[in-house]
C-alpha positions as CSV (number, residue, x, y, z in Angstrom):
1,X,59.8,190.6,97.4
2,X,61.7,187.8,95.5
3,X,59.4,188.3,92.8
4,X,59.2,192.1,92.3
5,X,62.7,192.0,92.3
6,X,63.1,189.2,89.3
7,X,59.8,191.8,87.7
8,X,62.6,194.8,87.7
9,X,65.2,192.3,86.6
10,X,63.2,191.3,83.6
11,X,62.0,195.0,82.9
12,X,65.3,196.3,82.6
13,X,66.4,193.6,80.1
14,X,63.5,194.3,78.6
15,X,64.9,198.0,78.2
16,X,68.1,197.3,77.0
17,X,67.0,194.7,74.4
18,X,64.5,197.6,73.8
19,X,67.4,200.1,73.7
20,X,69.4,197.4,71.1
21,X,66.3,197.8,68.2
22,X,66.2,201.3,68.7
23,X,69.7,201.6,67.4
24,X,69.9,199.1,64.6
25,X,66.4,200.7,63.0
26,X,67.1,202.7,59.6
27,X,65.1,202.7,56.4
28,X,61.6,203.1,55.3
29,X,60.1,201.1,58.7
30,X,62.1,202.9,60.7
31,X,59.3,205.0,62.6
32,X,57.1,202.0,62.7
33,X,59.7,200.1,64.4
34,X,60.5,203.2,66.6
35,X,56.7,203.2,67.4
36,X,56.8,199.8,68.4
37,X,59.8,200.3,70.4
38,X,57.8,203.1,72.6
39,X,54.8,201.1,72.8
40,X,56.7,198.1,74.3
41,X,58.5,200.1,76.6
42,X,55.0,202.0,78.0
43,X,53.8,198.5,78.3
44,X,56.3,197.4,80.7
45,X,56.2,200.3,82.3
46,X,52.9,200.0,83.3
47,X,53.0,196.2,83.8
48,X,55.6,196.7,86.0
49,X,53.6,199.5,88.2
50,X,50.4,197.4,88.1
51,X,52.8,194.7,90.1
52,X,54.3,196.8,92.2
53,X,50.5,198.7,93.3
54,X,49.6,195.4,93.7
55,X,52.2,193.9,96.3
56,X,51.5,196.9,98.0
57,X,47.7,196.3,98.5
58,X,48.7,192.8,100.0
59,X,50.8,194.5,102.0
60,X,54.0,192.9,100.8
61,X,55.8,195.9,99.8
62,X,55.8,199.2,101.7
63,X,55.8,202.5,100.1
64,X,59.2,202.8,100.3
65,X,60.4,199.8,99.3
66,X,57.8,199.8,96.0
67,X,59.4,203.3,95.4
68,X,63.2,202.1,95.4
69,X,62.4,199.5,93.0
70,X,60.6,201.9,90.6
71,X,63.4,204.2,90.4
72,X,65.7,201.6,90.3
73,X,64.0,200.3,87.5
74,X,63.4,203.9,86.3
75,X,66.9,204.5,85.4
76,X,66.5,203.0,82.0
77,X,63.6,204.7,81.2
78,X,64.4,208.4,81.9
79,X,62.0,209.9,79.4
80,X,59.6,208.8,81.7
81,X,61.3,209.9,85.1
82,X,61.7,213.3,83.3
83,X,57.7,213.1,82.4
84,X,57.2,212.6,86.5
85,X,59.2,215.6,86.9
86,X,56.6,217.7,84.7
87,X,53.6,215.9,86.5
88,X,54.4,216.5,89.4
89,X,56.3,219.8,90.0
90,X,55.4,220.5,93.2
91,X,56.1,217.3,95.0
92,X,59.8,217.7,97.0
93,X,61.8,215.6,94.6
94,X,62.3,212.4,92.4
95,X,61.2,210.5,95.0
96,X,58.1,212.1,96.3
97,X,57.3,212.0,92.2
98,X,57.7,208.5,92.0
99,X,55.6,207.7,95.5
100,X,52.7,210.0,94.1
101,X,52.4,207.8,91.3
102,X,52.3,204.8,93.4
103,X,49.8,206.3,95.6
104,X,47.8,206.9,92.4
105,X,47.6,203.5,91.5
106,X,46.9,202.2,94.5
107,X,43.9,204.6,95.0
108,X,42.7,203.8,91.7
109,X,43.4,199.5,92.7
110,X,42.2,199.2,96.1
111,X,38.8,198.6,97.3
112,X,37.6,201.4,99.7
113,X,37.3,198.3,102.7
114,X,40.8,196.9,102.0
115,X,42.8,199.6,104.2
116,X,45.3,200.3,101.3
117,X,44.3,203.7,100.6
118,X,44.6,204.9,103.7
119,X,47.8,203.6,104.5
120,X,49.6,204.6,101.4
121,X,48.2,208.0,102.1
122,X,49.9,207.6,105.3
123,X,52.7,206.2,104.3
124,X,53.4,209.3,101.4
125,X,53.0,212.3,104.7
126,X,55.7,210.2,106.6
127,X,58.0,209.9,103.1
128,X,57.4,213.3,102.5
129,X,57.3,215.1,106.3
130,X,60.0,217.4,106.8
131,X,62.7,219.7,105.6
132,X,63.8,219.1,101.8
């Protein structure tokens, strides 16, 4: 958990030095720097997903526990919270949003034998069960 943790640490500095380039660019390589900007942000995005999907196949993080620390580390990305909002409009809330693309990942990671499939399916109904 030590290490996911230190992952979110790094990806949010990675967002605000990210956040820093955006607003000294100017001039004629402005969009190329702006480009650049998105495409390192997307990156550790999804290299930050890809760790979480995978500490939840070992079983080291639970569904919950991946999902706090994606919104957590969310909060400096919220184009892409508000881009889960639009892919997922019927799930409940942010939340359920952000689990769904967990279990996503880990359907697309996890090897039909290894269990994790199965339980992040489970996992999402008990997240998601009841009133909201």
């Amino acid at each position: 958990m030590r290490g996911v943790r230190a992952a979110a640490a790094a990806a949010a500095a990675v967002a605000v030095g990210l956040v820093a380039a955006r607003l000294q660019g100017g001039g004629a390589g402005a969009e190329a720097a702006r480009l650049e900007v998105m495409r390192q942000e997307r990156d550790a995005r999804s290299e930050y997903l890809h760790r979480l999907v995978t500490e939840f196949v070992r079983g080291r993080l639970s569904l919950a526990e991946a999902v706090d620390l994606l919104l957590d580390a969310g909060r400096s990305y919220p184009d892409w919270l508000e881009t889960l909002d639009r892919q997922y409009p019927d799930a409940p809330d942010r939340r359920a949003r952000v689990a769904r693309t967990l279990v996503a990942g880990v359907r697309a990671e996890s090897d039909r034998g290894s269990g994790a499939a199965g339980r992040v399916a489970a996992e999402y109904a008990g997240m998601t069960a009841g009133p909201h």
